[in-house]
C-alpha angles and dihedrals in degrees: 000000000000114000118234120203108272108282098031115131113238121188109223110229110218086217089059103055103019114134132245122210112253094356117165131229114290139140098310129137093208146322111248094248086211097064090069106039098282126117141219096236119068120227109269095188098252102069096276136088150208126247123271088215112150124040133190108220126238094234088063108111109283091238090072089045099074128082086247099037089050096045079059089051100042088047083061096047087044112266122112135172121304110274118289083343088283115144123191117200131015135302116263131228144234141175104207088186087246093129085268100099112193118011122175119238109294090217136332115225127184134206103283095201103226083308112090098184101042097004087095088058086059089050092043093061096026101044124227134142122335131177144195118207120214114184116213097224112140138124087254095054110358096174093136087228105155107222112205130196104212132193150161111231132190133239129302081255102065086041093257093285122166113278116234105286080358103150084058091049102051083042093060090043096056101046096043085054093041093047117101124359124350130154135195127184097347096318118109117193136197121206136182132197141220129172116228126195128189092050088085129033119228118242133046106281112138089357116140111239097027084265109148117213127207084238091251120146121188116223120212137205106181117186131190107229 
């Protein structure tokens, strides 16, 4: 795939990312979850879901592809652990069309703000960005590609929900925080961004919430220098 600067539109071609049954691991950035009976938005609970809208590529190095290596990655671009550990509501769900079918959250992380051990319990009275991470990793498709829904919520006081145009938003956030050079613990990464369009569709339907998106999905490559 050729990268775009961050914010071109890049048409996803079916043929590209289509999926092919019991594929191994091999230099892919994603499988399409559509293309096996997934879907880009994650199970809410209500019949509704969030928006898959920013993706870490399975060509990234594999230390950032795993739950731990990518908790090291999120704390440099500025997201850490929920407060104290403590998690209010339940997990979410997605089918990332990997022959899994539906798999729970692998882990939620909030804006730390600067702070990576108490800066969540800021975020957690004030509002800002929040993600959940999901890992392709079936038989199916197995690309290791980690797939985020990311959004921007508001205060306790208005019960964390999204805020208007709010999972744009978040997206935007995070990849303007994630583009260029970070480091965490030792560790210095390098990530690059494209826009994709076709994987969402713009609009609300079937949007929790009732949020509508412009369809746009960031795509991440995130290296280990």
């Amino acid at each position: 795939m050729v990268f775009l600067p961050l914010f071109a539109f890049v048409a996803v071609l079916p043929c590209a990312l289509s999926l092919v049954t019991s594929r191994p691991r091999q230099g892919v950035d994603f499988f399409n979850p559509t293309g096996n009976g997934g879907s880009m938005l994650d199970d809410a609970g209500n019949g509704l879901g969030e928006p898959l809208n920013v993706i870490i590529s399975g060509l990234s190095s594999p230390g950032v592809l795993t739950e731990s290596g990518f908790e090291n990655y999120a704390k440099a671009i500025g997201f850490s652990t929920e407060c104290l550990g403590i998690h209010i509501g339940g997990p979410q769900s997605a089918n990332l069309g990997d022959g899994n079918g539906f798999v729970n959250q692998t882990v939620e992380l909030r804006q730390d703000y600067g702070d990576s051990v108490l800066g969540t319990c800021l975020e957690s009275l004030i509002g800002g960005n929040h993600l959940r991470l999901y890992i392709q990793n079936g038989p199916e498709a197995d690309s290791g590609a980690l797939f985020l829904a990311v959004s921007k919520e508001e205060d306790a006081s208005d019960n964390h929900d999204i805020v208007p145009d709010g999972y744009d938003i978040g997206r935007d956030e995070l990849s303007a925080a994630a583009i260029g050079t970070t480091s965490f613990d030792g560790v210095t990464y390098s990530t690059t961004g494209t826009n994709l369009t076709g994987l969402l569709a713009p609009g609300s339907a079937g949007v929790n919430h009732d949020i509508a998106t412009d369809g746009i999905t960031t795509l991440l490559t995130v290296i280990i220098v």
